[in-house]
C-alpha positions in Angstrom: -2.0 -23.3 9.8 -0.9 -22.1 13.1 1.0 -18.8 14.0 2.6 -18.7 17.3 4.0 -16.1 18.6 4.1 -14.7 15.2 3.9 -11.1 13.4 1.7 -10.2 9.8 1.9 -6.9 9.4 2.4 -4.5 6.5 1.3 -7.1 3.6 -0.6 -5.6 0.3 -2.9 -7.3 -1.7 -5.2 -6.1 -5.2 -8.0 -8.1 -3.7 -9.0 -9.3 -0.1 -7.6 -10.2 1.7 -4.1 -9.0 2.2 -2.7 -10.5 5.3 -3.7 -13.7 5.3 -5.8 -15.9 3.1 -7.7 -19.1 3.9 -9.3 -21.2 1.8 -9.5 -24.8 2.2 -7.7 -24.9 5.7 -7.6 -23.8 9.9 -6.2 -21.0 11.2 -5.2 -20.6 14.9 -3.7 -17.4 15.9 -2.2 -17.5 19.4 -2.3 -14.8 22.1 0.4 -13.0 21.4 0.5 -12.8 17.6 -0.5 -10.4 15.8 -2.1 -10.0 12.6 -2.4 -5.7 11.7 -1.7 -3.4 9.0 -2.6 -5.4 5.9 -4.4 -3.9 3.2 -6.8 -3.8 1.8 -7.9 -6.3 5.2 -6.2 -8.4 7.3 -8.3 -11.8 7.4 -12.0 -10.5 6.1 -12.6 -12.0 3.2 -10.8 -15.2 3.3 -13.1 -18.9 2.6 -12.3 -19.7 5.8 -13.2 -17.0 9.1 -10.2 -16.6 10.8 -10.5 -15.9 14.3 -8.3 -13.7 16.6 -7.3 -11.7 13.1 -7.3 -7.9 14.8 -5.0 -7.5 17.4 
């Protein structure tokens, strides 16, 4: 998956993550996306690491 340019914000979840979940595939988050405000994490937790996940 890629997100370009590209806003996850505000997304709830019962378990981790909440804003975005990774488990068998890539994540690339550009520079100016942004990926805050999920809860109860953003990206920590996921299979996968996804990099760039707090901005």
């Amino acid at each position: 998956m890629a997100l370009y340019r590209s806003k996850v914000t505000h997304n709830a979840s019962t378990v981790q993550p909440g804003g975005i979940f990774a488990s068998h595939a890539q994540v690339k988050i550009d520079d100016e996306s942004v990926v805050v405000e999920n809860e109860p994490t953003n990206c920590a937790g996921s299979q996968v690491p996804v990099a760039h996940c707090f901005r």
